[in-house]
C-alpha positions as CSV (number, residue, x, y, z in Angstrom):
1,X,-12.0,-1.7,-31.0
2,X,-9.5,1.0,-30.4
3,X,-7.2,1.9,-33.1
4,X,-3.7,1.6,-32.5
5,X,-2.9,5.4,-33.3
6,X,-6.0,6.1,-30.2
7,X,-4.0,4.1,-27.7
8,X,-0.7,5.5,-28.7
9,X,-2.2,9.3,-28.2
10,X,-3.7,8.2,-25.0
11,X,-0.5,6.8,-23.4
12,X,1.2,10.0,-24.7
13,X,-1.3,12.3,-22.2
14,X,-1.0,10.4,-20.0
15,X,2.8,10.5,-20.1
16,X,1.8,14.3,-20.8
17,X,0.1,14.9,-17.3
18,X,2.5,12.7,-15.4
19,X,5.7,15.3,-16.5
20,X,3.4,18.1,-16.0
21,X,3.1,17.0,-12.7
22,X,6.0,15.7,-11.5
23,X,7.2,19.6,-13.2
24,X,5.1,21.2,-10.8
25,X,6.3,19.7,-7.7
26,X,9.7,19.9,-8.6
27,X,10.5,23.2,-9.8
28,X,7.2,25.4,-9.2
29,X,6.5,24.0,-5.4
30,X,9.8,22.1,-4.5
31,X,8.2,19.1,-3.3
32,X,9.2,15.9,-3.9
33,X,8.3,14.2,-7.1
34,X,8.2,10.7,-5.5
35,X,5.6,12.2,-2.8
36,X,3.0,13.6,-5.6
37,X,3.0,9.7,-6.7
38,X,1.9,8.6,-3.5
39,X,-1.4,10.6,-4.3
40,X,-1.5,9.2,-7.5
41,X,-1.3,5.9,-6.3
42,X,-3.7,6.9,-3.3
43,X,-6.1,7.8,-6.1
44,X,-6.5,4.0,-7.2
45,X,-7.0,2.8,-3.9
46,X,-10.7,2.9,-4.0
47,X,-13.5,4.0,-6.1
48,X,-11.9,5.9,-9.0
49,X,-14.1,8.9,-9.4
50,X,-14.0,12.2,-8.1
51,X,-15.5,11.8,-4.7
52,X,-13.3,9.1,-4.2
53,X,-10.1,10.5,-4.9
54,X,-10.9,13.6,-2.0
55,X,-11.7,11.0,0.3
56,X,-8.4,9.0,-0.9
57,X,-6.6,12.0,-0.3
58,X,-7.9,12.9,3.3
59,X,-6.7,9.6,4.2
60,X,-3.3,10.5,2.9
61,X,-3.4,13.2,4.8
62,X,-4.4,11.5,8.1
63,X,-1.5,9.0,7.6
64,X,0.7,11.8,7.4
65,X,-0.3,13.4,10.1
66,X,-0.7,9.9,12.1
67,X,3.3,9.3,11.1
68,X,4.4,12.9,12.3
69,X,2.3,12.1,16.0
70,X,4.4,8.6,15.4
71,X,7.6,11.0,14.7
72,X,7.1,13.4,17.8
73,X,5.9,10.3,20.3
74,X,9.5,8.6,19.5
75,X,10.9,11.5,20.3
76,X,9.4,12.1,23.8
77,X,9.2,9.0,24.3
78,X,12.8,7.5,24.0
79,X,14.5,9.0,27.0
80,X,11.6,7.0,29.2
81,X,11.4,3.7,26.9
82,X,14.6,3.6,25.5
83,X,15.0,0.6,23.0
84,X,11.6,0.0,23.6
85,X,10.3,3.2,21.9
86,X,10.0,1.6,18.8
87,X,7.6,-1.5,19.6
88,X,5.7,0.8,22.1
89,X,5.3,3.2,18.6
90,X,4.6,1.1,16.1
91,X,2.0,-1.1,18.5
92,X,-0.1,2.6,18.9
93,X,0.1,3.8,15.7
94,X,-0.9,0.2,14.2
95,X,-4.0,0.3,17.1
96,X,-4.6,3.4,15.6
97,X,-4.7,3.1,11.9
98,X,-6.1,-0.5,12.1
99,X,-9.1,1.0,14.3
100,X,-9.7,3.5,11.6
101,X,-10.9,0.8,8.9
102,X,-14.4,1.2,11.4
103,X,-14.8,4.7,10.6
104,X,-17.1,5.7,7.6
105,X,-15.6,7.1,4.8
106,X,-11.5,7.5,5.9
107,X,-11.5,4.0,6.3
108,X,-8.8,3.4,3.3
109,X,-6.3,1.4,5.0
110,X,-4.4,1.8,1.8
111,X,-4.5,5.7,1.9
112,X,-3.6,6.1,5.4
113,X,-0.3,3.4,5.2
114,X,0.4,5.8,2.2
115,X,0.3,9.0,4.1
116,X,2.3,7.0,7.1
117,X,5.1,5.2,4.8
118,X,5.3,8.6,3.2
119,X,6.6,10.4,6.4
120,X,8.6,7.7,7.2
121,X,10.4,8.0,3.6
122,X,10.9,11.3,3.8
123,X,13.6,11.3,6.5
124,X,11.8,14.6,7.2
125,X,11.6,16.2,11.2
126,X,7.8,16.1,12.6
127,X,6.7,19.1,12.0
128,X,3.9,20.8,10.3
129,X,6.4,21.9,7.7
130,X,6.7,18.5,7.0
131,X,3.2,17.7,6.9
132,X,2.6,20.6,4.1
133,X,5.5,19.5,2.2
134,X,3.8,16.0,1.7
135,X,0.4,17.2,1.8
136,X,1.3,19.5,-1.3
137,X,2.7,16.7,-2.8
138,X,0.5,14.4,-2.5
139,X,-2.5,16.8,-3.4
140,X,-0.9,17.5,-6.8
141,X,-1.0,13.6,-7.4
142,X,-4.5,12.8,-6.7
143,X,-5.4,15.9,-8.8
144,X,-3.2,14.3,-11.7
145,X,-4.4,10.8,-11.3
146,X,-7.9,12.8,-11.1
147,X,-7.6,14.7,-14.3
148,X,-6.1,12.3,-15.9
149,X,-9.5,9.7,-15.1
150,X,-11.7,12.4,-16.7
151,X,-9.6,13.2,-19.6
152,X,-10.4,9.4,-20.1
153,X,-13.6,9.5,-19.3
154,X,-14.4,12.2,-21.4
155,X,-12.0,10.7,-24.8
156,X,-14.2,7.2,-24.4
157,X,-17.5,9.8,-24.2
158,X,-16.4,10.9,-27.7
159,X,-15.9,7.7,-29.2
């Protein structure tokens, strides 16, 4: 049974390595905080380990990228489509991310609507500047959720 005093330190690191991170992103990278918890969020999507949390993050990733192809086709597409742009989007990109549950290893539906609603939130232009921005973000998240899993791993190891 875990001591009271053990659960108390433990909830303190992890409080530790969420301000370290979100300290990072803001004032070492300048990238939004509320990004590097989409990878930390990404991180418990599936399998918790190490492995996982790369493959969780390359679907980040293609979500982001999927969203700022999304961002770009709006934008080509609306002086043709109109107020249809949007439907005509959203059906291709859903076709899209949908059909990528069938490929092995990125298919994290979870991950890639991440990486997708995390373009979106950003109210960011479609560029690879963009893309990087989150990337980063989101990077530094899986790597805290990551270190924070071993840290755990490791404590429990001890005991």
């Amino acid at each position: 049974m875990t001591s009271l005093n053990q659960k108390l330190i433990a909830v303190v690191r992890e409080a530790t390595i969420a301000t370290t991170a979100a300290t990072l992103c803001a004032l070492v990278l300048q990238v939004p905080v509320w990004a590097m918890f989409i990878g930390w969020i990404a991180f418990f999507t599936r399998g918790m380990t190490t492995k996982d949390g790369v493959i969780n993050l390359l679907t980040v990733w293609i979500g982001i990228a999927i969203g700022i192809a999304a961002g770009q086709l709006t934008s080509v597409l609306t002086p043709l489509t109109g107020e249809g742009t949007l439907s005509l989007v959203v059906f291709v990109v859903a076709l899209v991310v949908l059909s990528l549950r069938y490929m092995p290893v990125i298919n994290n539906l979870l991950g890639l609507f991440l990486g997708l609603v995390s373009f979106f939130a950003s109210h960011q232009p479609p560029n690879f500047e963009t893309f990087f921005t989150l990337a980063l973000a989101a990077t530094v998240g899986i790597v805290a959720a990551t270190s924070l899993r071993l840290l755990q791993h490791k404590t429990v190891a001890a005991h």
